[in-house]
C-alpha positions as CSV (number, residue, x, y, z in Angstrom):
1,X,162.7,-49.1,82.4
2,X,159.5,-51.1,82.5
3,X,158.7,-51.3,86.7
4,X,155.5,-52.8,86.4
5,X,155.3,-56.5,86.7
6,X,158.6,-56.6,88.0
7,X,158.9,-59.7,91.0
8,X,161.4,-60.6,93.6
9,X,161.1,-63.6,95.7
10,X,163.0,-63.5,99.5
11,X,163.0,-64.6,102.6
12,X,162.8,-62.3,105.8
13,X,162.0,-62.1,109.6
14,X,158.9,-60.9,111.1
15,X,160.0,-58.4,114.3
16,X,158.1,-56.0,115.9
17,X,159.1,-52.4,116.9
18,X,157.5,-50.2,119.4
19,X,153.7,-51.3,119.1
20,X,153.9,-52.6,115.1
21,X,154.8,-55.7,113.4
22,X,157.4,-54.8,109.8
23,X,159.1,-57.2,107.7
24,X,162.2,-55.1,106.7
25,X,163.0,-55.9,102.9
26,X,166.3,-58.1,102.1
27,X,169.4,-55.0,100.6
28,X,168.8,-57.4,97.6
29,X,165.4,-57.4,96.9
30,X,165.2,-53.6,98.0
31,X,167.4,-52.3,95.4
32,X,165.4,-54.2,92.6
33,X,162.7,-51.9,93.6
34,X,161.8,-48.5,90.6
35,X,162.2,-46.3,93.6
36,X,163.5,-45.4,97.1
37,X,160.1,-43.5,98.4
38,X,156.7,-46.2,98.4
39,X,156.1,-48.6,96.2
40,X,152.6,-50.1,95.5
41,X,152.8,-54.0,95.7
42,X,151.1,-57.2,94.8
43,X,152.1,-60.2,96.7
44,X,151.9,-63.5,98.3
45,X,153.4,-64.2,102.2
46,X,153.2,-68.2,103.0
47,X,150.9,-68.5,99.9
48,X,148.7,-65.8,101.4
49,X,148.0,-62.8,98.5
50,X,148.2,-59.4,99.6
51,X,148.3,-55.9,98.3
52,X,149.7,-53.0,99.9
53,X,152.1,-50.0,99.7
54,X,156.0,-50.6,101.1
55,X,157.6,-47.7,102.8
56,X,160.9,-46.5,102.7
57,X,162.9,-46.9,105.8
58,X,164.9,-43.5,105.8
59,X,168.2,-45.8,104.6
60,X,167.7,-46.5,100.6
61,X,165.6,-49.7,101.9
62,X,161.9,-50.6,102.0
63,X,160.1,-52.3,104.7
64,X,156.4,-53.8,104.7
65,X,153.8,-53.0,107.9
66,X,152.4,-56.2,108.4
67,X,148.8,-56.1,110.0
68,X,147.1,-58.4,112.4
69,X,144.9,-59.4,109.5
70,X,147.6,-59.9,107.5
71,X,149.6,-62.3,110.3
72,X,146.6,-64.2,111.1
73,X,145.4,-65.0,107.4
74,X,149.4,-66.1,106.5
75,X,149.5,-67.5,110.1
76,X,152.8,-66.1,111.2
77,X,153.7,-63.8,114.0
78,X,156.7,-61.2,115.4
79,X,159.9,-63.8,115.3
80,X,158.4,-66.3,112.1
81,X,160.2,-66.1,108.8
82,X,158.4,-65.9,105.9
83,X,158.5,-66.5,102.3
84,X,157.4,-63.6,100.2
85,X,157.0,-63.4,96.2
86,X,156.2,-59.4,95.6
87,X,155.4,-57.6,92.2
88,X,155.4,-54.3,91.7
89,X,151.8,-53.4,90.5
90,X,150.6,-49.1,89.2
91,X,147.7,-50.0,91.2
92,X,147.8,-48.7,94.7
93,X,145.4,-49.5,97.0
94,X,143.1,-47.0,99.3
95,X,144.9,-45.5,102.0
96,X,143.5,-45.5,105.5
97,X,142.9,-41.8,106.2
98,X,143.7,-40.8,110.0
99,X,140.6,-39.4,111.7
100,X,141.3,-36.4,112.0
101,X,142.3,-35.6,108.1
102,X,139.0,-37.3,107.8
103,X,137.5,-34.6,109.3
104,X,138.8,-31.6,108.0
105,X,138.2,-33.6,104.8
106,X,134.4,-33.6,105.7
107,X,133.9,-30.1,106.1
108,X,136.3,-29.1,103.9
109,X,135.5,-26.9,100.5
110,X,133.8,-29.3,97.7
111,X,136.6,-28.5,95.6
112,X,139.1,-29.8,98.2
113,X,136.5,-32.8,98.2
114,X,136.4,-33.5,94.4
115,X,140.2,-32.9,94.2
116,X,140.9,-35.6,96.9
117,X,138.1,-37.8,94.8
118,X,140.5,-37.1,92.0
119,X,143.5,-37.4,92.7
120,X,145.3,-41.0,92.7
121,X,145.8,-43.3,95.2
122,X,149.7,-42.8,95.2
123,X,148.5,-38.7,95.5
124,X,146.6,-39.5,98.8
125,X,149.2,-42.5,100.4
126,X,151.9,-38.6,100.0
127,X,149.4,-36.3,101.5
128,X,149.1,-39.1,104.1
129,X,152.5,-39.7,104.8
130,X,153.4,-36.0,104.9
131,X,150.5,-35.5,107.7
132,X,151.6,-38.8,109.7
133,X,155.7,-37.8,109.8
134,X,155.0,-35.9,113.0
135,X,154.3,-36.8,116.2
136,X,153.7,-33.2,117.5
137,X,150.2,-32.1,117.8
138,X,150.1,-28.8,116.9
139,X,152.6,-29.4,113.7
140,X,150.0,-32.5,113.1
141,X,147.1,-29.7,112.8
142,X,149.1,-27.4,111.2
143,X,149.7,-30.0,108.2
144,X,145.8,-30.6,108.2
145,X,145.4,-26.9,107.8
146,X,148.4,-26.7,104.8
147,X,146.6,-29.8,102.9
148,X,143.4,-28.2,102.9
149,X,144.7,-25.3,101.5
150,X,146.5,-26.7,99.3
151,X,144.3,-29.3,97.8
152,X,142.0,-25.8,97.9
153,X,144.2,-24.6,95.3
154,X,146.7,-25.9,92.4
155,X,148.1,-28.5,94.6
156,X,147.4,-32.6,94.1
157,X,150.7,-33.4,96.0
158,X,152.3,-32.3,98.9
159,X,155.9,-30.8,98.4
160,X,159.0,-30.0,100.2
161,X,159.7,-33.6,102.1
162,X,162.0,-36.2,101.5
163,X,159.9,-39.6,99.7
164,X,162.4,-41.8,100.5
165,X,162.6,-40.5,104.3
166,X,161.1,-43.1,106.4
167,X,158.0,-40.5,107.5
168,X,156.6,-43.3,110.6
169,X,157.7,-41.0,113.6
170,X,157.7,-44.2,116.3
171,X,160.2,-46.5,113.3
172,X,162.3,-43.8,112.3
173,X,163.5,-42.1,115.7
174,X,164.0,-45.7,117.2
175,X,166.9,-46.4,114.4
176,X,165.5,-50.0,115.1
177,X,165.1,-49.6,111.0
178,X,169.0,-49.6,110.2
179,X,169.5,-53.1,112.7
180,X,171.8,-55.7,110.8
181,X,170.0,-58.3,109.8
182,X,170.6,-61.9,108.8
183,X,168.6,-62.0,105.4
């Protein structure tokens, strides 16, 4: 199945949960999606283009983070419905990489540093996603440690978590995610 290229046009509401602003993705549109873990996008929000990654809400379902850059350059805010056209694109953008992962990346091995170089985006947005899931500082560090290691060795991906789990600790121990919604 060609994923690729593939569109869906929907409307949704704009709500904020704990201290970020998501767009949860219509059961519809959702399901039309090539898979239940991230998904790289291309798309357009009140005729404002944007490319990012959608995450998976824990629940077979996809929701979009949307930014303060984002709100102000398609003028809407927490409450707004918007329009959104989004295609399903094999280029991901750059991740933002936490500070402290940053760090360890810094003054980590050259090999760790040329791996991470090398590795795709998608590879990175996992590593990412698997450091992010707790909230716990000491399992956070731990994770740091373990990536390190195994970018240091035959890894390029992380292993043993769930991709379609919804790995944002404040969104997916509200269960604010699973709310009915009127889309």
């Amino acid at each position: 199945m060609k994923t690729e290229g593939l569109k869906t046009r929907f409307e949704s509401k704009l709500k904020t949960l704990k201290k970020q602003t998501i767009l949860r993705l219509p059961e519809i549109a959702s399901k039309q999606l090539p898979s239940r873990g991230q998904v790289a996008v291309a798309g357009v929000m009140n005729e404002h283009e944007f490319m990012t990654v959608l995450e998976p809400d824990g629940y077979w379902g996809h929701f979009l983070k949307v930014s303060d850059e984002l709100q102000a350059a398609a003028n809407v805010k927490a409450g707004d419905t918007v329009k959104l056209e989004i295609e399903v694109t094999k280029n991901w953008p750059e991740p933002e990489v936490p500070a402290d992962f940053a760090k360890a990346l810094d003054i980590a091995p050259k090999k760790v540093q040329d791996k991470w170089t090398d590795i795709t985006a998608m590879a990175r947005w996992e590593w990412i996603r698997w450091i992010n899931e707790t909230r716990n500082m000491q399992t956070r560090a731990l994770r740091i440690e373990k990536s390190i290691s195994k970018l240091n060795g035959k890894h390029r991906r992380p292993c043993c978590f769930n991709l379609a789990a919804c790995t944002d600790s404040e969104l997916s121990k509200s269960g604010r995610l699973i709310e009915p919604s009127a889309e």
